[in-house]
Backbone as CSV, one residue per row, in Angstrom:
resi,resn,N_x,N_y,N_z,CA_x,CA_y,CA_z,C_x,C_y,C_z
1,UNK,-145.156,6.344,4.110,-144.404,5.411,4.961,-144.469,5.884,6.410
2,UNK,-144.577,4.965,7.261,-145.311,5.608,8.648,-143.866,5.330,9.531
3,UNK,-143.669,6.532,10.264,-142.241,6.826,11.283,-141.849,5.627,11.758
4,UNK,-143.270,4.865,12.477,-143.232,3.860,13.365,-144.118,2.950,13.439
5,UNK,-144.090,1.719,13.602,-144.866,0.464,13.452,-144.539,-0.586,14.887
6,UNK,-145.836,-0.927,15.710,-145.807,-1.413,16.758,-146.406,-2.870,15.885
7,UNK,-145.904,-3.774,16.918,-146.504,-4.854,16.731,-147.361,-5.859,17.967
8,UNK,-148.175,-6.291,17.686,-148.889,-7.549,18.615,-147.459,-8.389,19.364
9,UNK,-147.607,-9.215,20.076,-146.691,-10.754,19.702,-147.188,-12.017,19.929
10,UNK,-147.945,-12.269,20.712,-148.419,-13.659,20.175,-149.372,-13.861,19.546
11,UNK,-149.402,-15.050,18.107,-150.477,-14.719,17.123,-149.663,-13.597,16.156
12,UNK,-148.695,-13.012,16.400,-148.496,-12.350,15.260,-147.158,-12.380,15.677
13,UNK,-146.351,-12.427,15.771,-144.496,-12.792,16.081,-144.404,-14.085,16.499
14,UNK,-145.084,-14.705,17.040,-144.297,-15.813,18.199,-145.749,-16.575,18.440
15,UNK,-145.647,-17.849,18.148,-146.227,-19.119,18.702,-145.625,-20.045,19.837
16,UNK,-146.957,-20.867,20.343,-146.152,-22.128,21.202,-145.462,-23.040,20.250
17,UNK,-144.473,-23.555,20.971,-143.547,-24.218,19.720,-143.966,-25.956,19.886
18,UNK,-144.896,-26.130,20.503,-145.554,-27.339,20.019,-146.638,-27.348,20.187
19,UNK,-147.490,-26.016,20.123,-149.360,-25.728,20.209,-149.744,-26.293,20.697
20,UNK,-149.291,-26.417,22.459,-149.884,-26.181,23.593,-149.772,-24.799,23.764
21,UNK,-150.725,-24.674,24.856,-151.120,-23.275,25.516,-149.690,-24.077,26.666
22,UNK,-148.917,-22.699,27.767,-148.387,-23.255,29.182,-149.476,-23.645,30.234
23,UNK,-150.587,-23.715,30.451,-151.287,-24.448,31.298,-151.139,-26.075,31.355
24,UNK,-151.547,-25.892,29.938,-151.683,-27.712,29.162,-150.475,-28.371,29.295
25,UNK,-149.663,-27.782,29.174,-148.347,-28.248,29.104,-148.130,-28.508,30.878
26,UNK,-148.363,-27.930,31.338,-147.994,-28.061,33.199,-148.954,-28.631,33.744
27,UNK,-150.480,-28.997,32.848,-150.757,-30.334,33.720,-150.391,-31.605,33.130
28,UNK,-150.053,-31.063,31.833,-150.003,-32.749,31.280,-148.413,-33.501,31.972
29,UNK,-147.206,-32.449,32.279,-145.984,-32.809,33.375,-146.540,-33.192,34.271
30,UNK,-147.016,-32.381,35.293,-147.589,-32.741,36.563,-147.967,-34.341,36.944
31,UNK,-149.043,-34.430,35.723,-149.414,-35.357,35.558,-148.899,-36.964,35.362
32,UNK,-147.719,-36.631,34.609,-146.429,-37.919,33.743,-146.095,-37.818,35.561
33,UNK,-145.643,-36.803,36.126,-145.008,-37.381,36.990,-145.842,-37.413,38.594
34,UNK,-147.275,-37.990,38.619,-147.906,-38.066,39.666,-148.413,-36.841,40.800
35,UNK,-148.168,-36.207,39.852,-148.902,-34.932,40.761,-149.933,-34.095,40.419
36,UNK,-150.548,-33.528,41.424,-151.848,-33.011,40.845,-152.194,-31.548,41.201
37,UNK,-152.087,-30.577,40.208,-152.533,-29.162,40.647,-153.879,-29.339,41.023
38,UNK,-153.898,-27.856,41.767,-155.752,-27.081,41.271,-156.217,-26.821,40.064
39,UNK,-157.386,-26.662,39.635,-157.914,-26.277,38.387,-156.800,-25.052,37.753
40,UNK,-156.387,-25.291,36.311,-155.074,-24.299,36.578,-156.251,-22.495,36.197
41,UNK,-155.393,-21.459,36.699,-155.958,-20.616,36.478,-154.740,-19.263,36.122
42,UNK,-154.800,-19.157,34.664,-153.678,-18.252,33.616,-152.886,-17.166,34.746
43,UNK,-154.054,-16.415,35.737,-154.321,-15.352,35.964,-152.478,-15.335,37.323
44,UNK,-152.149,-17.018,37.547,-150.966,-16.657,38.313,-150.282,-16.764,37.703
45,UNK,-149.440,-16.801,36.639,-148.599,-16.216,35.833,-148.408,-14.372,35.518
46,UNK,-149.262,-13.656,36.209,-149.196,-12.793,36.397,-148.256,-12.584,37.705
47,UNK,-148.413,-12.957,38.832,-147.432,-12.688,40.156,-146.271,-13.321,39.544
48,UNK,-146.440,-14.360,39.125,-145.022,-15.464,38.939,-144.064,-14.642,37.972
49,UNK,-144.682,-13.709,37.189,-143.741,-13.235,36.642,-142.984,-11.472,36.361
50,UNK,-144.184,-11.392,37.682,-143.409,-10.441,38.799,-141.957,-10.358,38.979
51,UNK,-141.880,-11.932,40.069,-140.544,-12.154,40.005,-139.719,-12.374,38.622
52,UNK,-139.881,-13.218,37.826,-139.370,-13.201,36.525,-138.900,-12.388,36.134
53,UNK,-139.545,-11.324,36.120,-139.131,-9.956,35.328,-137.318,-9.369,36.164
54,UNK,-137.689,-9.148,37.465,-137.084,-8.686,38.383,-135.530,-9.514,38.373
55,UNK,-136.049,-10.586,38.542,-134.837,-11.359,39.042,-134.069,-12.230,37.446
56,UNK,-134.860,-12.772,36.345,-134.242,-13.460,35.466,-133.485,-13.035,34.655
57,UNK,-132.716,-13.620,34.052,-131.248,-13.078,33.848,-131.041,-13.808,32.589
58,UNK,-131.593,-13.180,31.141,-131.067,-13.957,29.703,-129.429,-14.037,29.842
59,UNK,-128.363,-13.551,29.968,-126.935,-13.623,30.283,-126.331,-14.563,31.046
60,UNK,-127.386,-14.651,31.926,-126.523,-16.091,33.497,-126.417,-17.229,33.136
61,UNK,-125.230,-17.389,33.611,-124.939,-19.172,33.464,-125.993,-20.387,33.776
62,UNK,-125.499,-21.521,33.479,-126.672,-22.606,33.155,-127.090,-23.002,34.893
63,UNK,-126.229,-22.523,35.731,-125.851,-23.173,37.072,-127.072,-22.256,37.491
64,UNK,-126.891,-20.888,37.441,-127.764,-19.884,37.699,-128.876,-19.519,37.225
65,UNK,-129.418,-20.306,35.562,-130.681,-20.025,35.398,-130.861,-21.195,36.145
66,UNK,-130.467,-22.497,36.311,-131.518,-23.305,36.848,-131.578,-23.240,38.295
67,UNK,-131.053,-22.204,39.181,-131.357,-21.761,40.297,-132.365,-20.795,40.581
68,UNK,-132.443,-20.150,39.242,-133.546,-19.421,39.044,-135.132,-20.250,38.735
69,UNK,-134.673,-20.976,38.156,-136.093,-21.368,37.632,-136.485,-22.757,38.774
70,UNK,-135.613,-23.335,39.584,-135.847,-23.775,41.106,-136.621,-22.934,41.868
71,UNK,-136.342,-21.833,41.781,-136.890,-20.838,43.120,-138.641,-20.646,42.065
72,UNK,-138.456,-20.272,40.704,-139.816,-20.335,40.294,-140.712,-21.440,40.278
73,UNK,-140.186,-22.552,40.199,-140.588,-23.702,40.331,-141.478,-23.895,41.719
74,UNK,-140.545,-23.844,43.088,-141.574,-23.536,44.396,-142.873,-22.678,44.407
75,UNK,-142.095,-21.164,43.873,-143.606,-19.935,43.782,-144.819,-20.679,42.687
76,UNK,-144.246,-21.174,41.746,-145.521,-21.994,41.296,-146.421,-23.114,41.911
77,UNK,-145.568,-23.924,42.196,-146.147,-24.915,43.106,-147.104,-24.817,43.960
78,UNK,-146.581,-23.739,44.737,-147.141,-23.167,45.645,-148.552,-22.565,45.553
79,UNK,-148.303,-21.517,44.474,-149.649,-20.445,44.177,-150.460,-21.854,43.340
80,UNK,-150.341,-23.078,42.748,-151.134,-23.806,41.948,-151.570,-24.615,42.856
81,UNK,-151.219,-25.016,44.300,-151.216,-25.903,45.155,-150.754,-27.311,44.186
82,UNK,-149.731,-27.429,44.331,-149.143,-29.303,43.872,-148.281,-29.440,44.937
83,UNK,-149.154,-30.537,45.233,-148.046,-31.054,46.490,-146.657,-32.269,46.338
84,UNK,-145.816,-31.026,46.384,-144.431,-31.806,46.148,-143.740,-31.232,47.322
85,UNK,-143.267,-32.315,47.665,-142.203,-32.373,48.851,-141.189,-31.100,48.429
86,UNK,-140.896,-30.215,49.759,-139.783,-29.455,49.201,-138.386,-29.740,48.347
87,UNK,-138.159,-30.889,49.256,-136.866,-31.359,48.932,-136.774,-31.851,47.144
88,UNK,-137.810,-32.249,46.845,-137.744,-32.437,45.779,-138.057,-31.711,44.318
89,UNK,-138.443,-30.360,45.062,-138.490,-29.135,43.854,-137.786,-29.276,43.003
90,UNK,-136.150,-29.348,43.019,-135.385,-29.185,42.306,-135.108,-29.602,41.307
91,UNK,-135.620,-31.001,41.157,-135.748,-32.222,40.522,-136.601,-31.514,39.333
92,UNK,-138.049,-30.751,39.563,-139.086,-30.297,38.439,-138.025,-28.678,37.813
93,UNK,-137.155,-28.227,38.189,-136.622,-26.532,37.541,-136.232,-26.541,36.133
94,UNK,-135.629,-27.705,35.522,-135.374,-27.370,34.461,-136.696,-28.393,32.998
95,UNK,-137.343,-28.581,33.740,-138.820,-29.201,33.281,-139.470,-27.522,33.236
96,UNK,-140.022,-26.642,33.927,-140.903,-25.695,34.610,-140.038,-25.139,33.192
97,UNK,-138.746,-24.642,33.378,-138.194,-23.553,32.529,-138.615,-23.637,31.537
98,UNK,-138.750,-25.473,30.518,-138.845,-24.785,29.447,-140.542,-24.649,29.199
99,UNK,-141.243,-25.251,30.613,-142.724,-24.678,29.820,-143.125,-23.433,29.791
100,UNK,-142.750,-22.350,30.942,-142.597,-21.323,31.485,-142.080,-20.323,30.582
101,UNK,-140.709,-20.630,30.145,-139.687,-19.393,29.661,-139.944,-19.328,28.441
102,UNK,-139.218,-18.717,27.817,-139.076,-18.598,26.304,-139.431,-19.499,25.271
103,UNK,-137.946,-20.216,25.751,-138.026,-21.562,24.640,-139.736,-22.310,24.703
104,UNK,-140.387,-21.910,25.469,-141.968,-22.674,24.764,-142.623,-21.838,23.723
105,UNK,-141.458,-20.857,23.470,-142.394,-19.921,21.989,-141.440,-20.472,21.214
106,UNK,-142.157,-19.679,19.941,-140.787,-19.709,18.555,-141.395,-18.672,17.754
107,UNK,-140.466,-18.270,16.952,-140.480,-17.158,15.951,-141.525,-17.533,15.275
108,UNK,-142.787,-16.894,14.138,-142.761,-17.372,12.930,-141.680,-17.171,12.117
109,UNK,-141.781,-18.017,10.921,-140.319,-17.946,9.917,-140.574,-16.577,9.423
110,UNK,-141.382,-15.577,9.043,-141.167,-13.963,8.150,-140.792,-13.152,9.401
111,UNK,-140.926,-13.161,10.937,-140.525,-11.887,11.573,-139.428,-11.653,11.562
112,UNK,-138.754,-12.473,11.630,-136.654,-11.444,11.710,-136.353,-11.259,10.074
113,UNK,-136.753,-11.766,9.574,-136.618,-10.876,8.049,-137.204,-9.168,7.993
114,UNK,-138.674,-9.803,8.275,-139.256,-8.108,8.370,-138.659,-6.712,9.124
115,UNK,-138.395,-7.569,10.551,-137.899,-6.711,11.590,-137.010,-5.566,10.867
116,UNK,-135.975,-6.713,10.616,-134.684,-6.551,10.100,-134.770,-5.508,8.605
117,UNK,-135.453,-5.980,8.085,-136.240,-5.007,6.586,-136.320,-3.566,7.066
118,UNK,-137.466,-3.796,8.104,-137.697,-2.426,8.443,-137.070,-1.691,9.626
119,UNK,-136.072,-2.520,10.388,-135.242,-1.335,10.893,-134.025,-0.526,9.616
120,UNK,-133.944,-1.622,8.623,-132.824,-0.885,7.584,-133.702,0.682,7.466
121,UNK,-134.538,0.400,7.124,-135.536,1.461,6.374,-135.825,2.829,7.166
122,UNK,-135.153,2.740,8.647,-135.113,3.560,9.478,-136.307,3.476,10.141
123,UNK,-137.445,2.817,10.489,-138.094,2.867,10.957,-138.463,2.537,12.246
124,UNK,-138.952,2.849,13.446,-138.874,3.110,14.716,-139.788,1.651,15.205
125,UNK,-139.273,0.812,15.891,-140.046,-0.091,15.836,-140.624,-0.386,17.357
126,UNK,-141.917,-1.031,17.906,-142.560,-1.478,19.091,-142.916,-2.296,19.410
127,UNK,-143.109,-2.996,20.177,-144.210,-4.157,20.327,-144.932,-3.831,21.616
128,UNK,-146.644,-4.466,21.468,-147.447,-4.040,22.121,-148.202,-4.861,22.746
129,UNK,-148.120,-5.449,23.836,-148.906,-7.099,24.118,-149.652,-6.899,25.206
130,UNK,-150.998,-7.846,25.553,-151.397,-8.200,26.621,-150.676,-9.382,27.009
131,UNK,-149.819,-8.965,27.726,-148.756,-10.069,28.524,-148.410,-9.605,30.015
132,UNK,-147.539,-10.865,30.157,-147.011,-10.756,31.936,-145.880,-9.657,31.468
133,UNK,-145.338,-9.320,32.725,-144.204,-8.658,32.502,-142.990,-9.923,32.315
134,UNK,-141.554,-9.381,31.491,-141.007,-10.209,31.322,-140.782,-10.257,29.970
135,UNK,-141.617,-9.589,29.027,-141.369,-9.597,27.736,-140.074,-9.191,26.915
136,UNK,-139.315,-8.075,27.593,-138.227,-8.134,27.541,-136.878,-9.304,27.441
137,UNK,-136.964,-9.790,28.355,-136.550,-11.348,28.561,-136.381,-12.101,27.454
138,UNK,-137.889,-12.595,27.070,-138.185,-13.191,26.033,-137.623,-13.169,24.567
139,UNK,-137.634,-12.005,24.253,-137.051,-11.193,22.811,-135.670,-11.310,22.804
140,UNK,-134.741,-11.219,24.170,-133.762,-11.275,23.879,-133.520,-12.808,23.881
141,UNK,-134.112,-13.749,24.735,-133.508,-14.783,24.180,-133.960,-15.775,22.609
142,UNK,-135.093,-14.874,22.078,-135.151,-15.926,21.033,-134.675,-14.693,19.943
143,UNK,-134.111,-13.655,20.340,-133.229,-13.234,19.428,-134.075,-11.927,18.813
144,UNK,-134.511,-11.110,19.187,-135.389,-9.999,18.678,-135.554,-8.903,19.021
145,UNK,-135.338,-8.662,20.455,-134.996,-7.647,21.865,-134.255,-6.606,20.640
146,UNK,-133.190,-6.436,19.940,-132.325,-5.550,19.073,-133.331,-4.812,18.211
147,UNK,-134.215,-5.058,18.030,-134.784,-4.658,16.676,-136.215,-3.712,17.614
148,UNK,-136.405,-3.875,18.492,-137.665,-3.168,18.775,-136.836,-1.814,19.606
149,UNK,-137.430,-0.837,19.752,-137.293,0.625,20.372,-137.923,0.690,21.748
150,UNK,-138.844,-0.088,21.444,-140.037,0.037,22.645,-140.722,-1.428,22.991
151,UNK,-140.516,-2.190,24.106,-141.379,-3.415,24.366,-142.355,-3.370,25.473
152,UNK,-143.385,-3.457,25.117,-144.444,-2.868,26.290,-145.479,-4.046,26.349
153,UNK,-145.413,-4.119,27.692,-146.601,-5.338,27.957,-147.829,-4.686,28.826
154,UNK,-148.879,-5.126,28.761,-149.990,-4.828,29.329,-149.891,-4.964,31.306
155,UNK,-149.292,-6.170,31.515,-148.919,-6.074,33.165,-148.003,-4.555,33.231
156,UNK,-147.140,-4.249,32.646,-146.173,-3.550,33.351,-147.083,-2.236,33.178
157,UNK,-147.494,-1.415,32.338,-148.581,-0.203,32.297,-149.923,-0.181,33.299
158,UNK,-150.527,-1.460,33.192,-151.807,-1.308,33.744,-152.609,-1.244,33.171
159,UNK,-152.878,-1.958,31.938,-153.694,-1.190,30.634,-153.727,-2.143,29.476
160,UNK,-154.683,-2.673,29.483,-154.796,-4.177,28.075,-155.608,-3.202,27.012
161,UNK,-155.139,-3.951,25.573,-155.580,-3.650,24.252,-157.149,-4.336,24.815
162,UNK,-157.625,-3.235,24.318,-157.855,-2.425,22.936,-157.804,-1.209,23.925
163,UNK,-157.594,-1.101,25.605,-157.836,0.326,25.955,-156.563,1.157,25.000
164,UNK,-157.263,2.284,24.969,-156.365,3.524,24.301,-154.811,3.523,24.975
165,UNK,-154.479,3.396,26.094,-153.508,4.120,27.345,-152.528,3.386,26.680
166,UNK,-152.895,2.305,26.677,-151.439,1.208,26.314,-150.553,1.557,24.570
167,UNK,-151.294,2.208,23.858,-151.641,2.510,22.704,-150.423,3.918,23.023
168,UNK,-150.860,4.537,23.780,-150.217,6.269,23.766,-149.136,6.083,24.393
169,UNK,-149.417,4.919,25.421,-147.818,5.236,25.971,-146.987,4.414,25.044
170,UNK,-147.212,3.933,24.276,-146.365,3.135,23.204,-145.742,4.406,22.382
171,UNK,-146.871,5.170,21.747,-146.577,6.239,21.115,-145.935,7.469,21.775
172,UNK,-146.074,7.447,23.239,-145.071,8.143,23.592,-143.524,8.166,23.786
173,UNK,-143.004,6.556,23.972,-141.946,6.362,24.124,-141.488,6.587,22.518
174,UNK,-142.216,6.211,21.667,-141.337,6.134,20.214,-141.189,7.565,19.840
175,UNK,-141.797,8.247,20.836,-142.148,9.792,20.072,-142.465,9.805,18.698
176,UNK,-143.623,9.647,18.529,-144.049,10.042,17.575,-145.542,10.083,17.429
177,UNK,-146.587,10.970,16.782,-147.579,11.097,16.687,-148.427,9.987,15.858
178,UNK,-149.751,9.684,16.488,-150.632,8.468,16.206,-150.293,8.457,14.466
179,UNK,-150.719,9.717,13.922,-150.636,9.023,12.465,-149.466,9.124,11.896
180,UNK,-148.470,9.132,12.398,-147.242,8.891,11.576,-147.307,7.533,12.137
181,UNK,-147.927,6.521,12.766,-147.739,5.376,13.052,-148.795,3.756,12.453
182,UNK,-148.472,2.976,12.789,-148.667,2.134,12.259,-148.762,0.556,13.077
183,UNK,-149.858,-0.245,13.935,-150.161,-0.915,14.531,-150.477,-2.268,13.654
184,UNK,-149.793,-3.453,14.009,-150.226,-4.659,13.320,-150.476,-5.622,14.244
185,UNK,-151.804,-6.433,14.055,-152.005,-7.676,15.047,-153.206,-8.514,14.305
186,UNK,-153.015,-9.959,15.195,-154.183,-10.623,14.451,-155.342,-10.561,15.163
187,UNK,-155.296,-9.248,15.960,-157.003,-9.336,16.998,-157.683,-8.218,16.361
188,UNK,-159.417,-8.720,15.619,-159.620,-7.042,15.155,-159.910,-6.274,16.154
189,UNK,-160.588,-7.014,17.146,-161.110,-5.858,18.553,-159.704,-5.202,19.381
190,UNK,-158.892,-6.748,20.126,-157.570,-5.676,20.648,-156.709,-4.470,19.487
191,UNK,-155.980,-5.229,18.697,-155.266,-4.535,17.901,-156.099,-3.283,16.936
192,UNK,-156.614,-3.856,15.885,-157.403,-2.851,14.894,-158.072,-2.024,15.492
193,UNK,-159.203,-2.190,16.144,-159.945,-1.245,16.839,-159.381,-0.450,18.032
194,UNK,-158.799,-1.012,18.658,-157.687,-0.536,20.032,-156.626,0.070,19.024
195,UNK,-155.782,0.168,18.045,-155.191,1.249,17.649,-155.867,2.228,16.857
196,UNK,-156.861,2.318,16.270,-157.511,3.110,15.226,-158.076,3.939,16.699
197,UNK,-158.788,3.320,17.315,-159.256,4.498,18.920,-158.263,5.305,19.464
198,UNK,-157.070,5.468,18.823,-156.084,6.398,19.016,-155.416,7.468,18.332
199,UNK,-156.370,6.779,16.717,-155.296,7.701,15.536,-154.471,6.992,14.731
200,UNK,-153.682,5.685,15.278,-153.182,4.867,14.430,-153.747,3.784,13.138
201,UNK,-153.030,4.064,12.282,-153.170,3.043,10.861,-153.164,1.920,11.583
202,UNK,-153.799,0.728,10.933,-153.856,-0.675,11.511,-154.168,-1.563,10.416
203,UNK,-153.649,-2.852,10.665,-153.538,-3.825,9.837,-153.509,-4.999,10.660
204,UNK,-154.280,-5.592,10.178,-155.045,-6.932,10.621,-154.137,-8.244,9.959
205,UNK,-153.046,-9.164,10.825,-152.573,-10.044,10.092,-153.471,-11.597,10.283
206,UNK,-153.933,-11.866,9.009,-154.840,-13.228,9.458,-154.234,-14.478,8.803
207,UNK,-153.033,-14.580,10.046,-152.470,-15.945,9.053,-153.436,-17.411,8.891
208,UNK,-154.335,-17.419,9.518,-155.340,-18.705,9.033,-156.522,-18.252,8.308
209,UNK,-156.261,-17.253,7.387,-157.213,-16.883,7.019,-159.014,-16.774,7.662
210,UNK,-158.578,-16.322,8.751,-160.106,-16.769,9.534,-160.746,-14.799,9.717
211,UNK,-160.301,-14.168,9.120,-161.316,-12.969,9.315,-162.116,-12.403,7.626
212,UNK,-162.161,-13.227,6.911,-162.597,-12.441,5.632,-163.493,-11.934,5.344
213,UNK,-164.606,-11.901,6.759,-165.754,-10.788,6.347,-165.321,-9.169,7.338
214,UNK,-164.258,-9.559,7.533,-163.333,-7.870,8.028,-163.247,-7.000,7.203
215,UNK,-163.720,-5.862,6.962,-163.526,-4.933,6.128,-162.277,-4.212,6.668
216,UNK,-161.006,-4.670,6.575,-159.969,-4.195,7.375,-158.869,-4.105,6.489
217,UNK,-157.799,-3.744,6.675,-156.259,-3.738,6.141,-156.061,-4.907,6.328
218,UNK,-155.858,-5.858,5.409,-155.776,-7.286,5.692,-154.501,-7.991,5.217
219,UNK,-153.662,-8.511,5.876,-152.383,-9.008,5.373,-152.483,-10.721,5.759
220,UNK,-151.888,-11.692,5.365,-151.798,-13.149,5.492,-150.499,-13.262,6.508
221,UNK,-149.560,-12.682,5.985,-148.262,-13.119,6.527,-147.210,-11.594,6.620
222,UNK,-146.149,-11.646,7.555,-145.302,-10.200,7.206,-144.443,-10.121,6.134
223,UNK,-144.579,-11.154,5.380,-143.805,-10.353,3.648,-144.658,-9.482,2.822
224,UNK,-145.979,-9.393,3.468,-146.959,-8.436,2.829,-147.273,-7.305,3.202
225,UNK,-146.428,-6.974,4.413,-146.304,-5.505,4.810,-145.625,-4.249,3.913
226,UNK,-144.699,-4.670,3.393,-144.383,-3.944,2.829,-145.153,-3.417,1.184
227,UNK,-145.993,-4.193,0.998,-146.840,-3.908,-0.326,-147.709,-2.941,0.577
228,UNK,-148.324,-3.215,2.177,-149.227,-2.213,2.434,-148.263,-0.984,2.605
229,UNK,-147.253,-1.010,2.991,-146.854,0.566,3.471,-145.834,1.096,2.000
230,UNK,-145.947,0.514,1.197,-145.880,1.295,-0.231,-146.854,1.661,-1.020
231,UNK,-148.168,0.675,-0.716,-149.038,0.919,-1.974,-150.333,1.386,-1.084
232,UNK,-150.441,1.399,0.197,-151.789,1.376,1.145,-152.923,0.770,0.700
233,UNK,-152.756,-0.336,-0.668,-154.148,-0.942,-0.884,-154.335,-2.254,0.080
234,UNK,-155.691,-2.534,-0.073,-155.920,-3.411,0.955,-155.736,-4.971,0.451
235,UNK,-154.822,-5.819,1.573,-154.753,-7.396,0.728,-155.808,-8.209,1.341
């Protein structure tokens, strides 16, 4: 049984909750309401959530997130070029929030069972993403932030899966050594190969069944984790 178990999160915790990507979703608004970005490009959601991180507030009142997500609303606008009258930003903040924030993910239905399974079990738990910063945020509002030890995103280190760095400093905060640990995701190159290049056990979750010529630790869904970390055979 391994000390500690990091996890992926999107693709393996958390989907869009109506499978759009947030690009698609912010031109197809834009769009309903006569306006027109630049070609969108993922890569500013990186600054945008700079601020996010810094300034957003899962706790603040409704008055105050949507003052928050007003002021994000402009920095987007802005960095996407859509030309909207200032005055009328305000009007798009609580549209932006929910393509932007949280609520455009959702749980799958097995992670807060598992979580929850395996913090009983004493086990030290992580998550490990190529994401914006802000991930923090996120967890706590769709309810998950409690259960991890360690939430680490690739903006805030400097360091995307499969490099090693992101990998150790995970394992450094949990304290604990690569093979007392245990890495799960549905990427074989980021996750599997990016934790095994460190020492860590890894397990490949393929909920659409789309990797079966993987010679890997192979799980469908997280009620099958626990058959791997009792029995270590492969599903």
């Amino acid at each position: 049984m391994p000390l500690a178990i990091t996890f992926d999160w999107f693709g393996t915790l958390a989907e869009h909750r109506n499978g759009l990507g947030r690009g698609r979703q912010f031109h197809a608004y834009l769009t309903s309401k006569g306006l027109t970005p630049a070609p969108w490009d993922r890569r500013i959601l990186y600054d945008l959530f700079e601020y996010y991180a810094d300034a957003y507030q899962p706790g603040a009142s409704p008055i105050e997130k949507h003052s928050f997500w007003v002021e994000f609303t402009r920095r987007l606008f802005k960095k996407a070029h859509v030309g909207c009258p200032p005055a009328e930003i305000h009007v798009h903040g609580n549209a932006i929030g929910s393509i932007f924030g949280s609520s455009c993910f959702q749980l799958f239905a097995d992670v807060t069972p598992t979580l929850g399974l395996l913090k009983q079990q004493g086990i030290r738990l992580g998550l490990i993403s190529n994401w914006q910063r802000g991930l923090q945020q996120f967890c706590e509002e769709l309810g998950v932030a409690s259960y991890f030890d360690v939430i680490i995103s690739s903006a805030e280190v400097k360091s995307e899966k499969p490099d090693p760095r992101i990998f150790q400093e995970a394992l450094a905060r949990l304290d604990v050594s690569a093979e007392c640990a245990l890495h799960v995701g549905d990427s074989v190159d980021e996750d599997v190969l990016g934790a095994s290049s460190v020492g860590m056990r890894a397990t490949l979750l393929d909920r659409g069944r789309m990797h079966s010529s993987f010679d890997v630790i192979k799980i469908h869904d997280l009620h099958e984790l626990e058959r791997v970390l009792t029995s270590g055979r492969k599903q």
